[in-house]
C-alpha positions as protocol buffer text, in pm:
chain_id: "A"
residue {
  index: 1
  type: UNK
  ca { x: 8982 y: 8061 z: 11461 }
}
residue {
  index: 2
  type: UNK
  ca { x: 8596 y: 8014 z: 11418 }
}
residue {
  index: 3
  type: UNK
  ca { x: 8508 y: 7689 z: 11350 }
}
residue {
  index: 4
  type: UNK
  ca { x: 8131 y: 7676 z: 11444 }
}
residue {
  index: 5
  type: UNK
  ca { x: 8046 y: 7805 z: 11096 }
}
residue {
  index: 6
  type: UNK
  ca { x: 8107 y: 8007 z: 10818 }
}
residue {
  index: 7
  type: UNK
  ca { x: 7899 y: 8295 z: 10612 }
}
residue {
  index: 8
  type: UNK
  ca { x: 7876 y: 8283 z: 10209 }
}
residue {
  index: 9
  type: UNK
  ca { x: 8058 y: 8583 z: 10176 }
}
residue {
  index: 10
  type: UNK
  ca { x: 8362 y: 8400 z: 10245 }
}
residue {
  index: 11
  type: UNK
  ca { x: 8637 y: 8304 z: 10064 }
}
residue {
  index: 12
  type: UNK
  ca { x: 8750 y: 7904 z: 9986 }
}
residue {
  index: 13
  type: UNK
  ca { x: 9067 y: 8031 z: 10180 }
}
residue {
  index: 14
  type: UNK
  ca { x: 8872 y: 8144 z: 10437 }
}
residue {
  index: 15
  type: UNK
  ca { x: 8661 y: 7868 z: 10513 }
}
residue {
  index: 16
  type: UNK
  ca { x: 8978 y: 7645 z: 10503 }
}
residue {
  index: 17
  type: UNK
  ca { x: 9148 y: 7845 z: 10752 }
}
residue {
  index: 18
  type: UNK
  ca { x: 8859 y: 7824 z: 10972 }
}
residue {
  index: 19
  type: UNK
  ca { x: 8831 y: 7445 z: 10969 }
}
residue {
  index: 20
  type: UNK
  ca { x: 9079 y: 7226 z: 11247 }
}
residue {
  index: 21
  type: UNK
  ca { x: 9395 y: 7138 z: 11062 }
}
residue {
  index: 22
  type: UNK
  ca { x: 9627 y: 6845 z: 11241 }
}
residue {
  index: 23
  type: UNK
  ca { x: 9976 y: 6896 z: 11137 }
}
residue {
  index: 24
  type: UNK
  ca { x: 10162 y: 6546 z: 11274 }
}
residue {
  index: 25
  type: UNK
  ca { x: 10524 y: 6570 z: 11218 }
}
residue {
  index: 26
  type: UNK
  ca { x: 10837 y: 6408 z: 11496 }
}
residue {
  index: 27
  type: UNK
  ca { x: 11072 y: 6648 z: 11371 }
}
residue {
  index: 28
  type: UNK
  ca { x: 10866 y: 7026 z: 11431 }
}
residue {
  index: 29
  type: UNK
  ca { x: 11120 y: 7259 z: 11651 }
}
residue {
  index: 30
  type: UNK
  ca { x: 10831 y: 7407 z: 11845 }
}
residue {
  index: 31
  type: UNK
  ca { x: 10428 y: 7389 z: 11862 }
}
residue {
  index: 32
  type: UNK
  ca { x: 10258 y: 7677 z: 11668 }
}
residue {
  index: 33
  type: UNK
  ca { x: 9941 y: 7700 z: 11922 }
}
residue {
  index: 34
  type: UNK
  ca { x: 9623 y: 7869 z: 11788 }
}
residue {
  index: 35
  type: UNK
  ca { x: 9740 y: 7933 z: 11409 }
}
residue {
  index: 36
  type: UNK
  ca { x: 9540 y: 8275 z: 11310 }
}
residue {
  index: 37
  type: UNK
  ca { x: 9586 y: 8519 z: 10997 }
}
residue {
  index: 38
  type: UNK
  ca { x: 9499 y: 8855 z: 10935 }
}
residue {
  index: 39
  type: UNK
  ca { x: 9263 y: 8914 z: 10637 }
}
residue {
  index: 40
  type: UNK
  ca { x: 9496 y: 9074 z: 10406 }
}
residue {
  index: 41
  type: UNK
  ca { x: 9731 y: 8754 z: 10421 }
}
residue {
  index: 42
  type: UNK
  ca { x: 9463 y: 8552 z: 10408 }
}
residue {
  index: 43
  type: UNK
  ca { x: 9378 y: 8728 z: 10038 }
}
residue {
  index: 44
  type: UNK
  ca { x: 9770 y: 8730 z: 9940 }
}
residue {
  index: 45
  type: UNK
  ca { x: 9751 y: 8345 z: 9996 }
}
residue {
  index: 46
  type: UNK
  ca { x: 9461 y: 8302 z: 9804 }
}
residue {
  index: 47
  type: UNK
  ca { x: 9527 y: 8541 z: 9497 }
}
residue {
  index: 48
  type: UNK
  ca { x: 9899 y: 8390 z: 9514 }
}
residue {
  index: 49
  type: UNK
  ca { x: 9754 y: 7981 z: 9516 }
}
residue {
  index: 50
  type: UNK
  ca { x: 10005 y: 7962 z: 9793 }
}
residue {
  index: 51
  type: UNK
  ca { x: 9956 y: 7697 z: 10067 }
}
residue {
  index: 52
  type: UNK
  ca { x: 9907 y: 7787 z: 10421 }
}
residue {
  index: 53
  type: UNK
  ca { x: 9964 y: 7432 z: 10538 }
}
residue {
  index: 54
  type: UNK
  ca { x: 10341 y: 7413 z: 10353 }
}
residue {
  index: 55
  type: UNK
  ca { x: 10438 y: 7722 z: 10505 }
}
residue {
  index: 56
  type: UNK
  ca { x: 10326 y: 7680 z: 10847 }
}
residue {
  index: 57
  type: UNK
  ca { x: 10516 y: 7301 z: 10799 }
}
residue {
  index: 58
  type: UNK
  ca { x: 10805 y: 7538 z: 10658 }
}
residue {
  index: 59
  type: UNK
  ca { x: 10817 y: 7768 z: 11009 }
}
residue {
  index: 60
  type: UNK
  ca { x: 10757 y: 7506 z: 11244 }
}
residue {
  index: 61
  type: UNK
  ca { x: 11076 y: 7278 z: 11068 }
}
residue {
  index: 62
  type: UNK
  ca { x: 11289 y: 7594 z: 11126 }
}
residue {
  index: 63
  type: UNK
  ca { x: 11292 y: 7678 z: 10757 }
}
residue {
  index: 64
  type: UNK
  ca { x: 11252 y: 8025 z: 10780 }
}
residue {
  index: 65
  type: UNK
  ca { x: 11239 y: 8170 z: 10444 }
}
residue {
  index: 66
  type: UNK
  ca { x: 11374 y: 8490 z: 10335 }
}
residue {
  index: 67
  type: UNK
  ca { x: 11551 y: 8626 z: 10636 }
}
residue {
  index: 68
  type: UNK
  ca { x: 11831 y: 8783 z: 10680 }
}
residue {
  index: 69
  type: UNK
  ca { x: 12155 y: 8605 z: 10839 }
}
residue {
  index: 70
  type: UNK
  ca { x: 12104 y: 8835 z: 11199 }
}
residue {
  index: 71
  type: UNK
  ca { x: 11758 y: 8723 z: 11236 }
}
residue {
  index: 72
  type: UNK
  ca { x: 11865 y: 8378 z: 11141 }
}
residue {
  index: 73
  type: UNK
  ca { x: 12077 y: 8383 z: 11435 }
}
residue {
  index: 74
  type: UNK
  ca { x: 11801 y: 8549 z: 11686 }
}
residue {
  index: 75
  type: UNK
  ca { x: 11594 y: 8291 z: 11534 }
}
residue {
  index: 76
  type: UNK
  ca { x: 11875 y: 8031 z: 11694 }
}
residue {
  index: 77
  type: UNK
  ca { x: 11832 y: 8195 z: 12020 }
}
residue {
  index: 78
  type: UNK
  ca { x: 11452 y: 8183 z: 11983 }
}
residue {
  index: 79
  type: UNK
  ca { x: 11447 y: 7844 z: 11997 }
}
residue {
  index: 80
  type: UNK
  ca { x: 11679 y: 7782 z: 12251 }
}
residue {
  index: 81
  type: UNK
  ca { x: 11522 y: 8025 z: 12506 }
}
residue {
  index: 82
  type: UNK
  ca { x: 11131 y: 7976 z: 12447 }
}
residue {
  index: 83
  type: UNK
  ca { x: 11113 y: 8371 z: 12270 }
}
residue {
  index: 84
  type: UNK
  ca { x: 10925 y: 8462 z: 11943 }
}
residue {
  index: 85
  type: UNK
  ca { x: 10989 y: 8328 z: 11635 }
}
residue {
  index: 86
  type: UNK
  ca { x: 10924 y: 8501 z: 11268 }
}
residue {
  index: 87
  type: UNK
  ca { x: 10953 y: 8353 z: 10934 }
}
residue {
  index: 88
  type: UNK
  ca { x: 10939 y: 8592 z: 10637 }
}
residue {
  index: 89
  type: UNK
  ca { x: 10851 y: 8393 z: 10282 }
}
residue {
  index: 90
  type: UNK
  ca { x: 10799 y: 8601 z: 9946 }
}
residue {
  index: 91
  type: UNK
  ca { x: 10485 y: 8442 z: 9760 }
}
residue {
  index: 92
  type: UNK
  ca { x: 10678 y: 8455 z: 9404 }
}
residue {
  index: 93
  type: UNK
  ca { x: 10802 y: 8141 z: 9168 }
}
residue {
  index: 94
  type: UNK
  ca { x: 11125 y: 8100 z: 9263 }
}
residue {
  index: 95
  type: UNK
  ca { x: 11303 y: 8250 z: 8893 }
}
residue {
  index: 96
  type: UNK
  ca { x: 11143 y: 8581 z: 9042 }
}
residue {
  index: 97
  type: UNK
  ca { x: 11281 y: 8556 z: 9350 }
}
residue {
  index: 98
  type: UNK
  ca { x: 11620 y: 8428 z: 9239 }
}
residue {
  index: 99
  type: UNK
  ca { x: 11584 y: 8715 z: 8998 }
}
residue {
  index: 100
  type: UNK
  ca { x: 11487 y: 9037 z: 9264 }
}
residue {
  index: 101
  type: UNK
  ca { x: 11825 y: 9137 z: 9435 }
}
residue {
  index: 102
  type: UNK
  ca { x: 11784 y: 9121 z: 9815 }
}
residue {
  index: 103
  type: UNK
  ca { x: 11763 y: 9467 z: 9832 }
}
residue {
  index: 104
  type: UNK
  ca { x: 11436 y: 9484 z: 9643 }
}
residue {
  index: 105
  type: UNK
  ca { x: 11265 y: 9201 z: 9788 }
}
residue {
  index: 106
  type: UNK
  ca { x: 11047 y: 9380 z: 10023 }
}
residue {
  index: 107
  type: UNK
  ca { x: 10854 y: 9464 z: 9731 }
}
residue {
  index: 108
  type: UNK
  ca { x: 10769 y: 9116 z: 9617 }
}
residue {
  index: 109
  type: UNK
  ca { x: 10428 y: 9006 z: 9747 }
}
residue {
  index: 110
  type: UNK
  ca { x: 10502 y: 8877 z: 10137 }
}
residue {
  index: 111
  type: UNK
  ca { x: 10370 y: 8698 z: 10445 }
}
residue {
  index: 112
  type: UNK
  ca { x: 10527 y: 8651 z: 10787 }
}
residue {
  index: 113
  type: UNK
  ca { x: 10467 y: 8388 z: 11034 }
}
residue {
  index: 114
  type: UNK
  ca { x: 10547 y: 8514 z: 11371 }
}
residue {
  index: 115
  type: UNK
  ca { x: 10472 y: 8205 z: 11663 }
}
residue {
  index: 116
  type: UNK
  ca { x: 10481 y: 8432 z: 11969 }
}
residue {
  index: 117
  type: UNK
  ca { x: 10708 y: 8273 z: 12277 }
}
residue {
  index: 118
  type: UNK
  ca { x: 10486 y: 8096 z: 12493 }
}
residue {
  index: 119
  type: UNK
  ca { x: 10392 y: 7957 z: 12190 }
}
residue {
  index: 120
  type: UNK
  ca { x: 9986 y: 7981 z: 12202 }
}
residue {
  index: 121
  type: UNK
  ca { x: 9935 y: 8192 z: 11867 }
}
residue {
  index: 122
  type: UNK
  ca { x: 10104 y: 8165 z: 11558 }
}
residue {
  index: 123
  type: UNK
  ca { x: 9993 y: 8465 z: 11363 }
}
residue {
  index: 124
  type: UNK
  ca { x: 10017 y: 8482 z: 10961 }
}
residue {
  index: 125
  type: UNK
  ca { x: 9996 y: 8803 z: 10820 }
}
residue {
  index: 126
  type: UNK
  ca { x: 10136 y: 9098 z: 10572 }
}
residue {
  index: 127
  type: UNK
  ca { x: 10458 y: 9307 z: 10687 }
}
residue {
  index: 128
  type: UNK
  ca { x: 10209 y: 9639 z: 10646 }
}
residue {
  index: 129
  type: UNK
  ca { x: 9958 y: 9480 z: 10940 }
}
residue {
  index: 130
  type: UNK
  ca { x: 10279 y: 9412 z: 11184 }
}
């Protein structure tokens, strides 16, 4: 991320994401490096009021949202053998999302998190930009 300076033509969310953010925690399962987001996420989080710092606090405590049991468990191995590791949360109150069968949750408005496995770059964007 840029954090010499920033244009007028940018967002709140924008700005924020450009500024250093410390995260201290003793209980995070990995590091998430250089945290950088495409720009569609960056306008899902904003239009959504959803906060990037909870959810990057939610991937890096190994609570990885809306996944599916299988990548649950390759999430497991992730962690045990330094590889990639991918959170999926749906940007909804949670009576919609208790509400949207799992089959139909793609649809709901998304962001993944995606820490690659040297763990340098955690990336936050939409499913359509993977």
């Amino acid at each position: 991320m840029n954090t010499q300076s920033h244009n007028e033509s940018q967002t709140p969310t924008e700005i924020h994401m450009q500024l250093p953010m410390t995260v201290i925690t003793t209980s995070a399962l990995f590091p998430l490096g250089q945290v950088v987001a495409t720009p569609d996420a960056l306008a899902l989080l904003q239009a959504t009021k959803s906060s990037t710092a909870l959810l990057l606090n939610r991937h890096m405590h190994g609570d990885f949202g809306d996944l599916c049991q299988s990548d649950l468990e390759e999430n497991a191995v992730a962690l045990e053998h330094n590889l990639r590791v991918m959170s999926v949360y749906r940007l909804v109150e949670r009576s919609v999302f208790k509400a949207t069968p799992p089959a139909e949750r793609s649809k709901l408005d998304t962001v993944w998190i995606i820490t690659e496995a040297d763990r340098s770059v955690t990336t936050i964007l939409c499913p359509h930009n993977y």
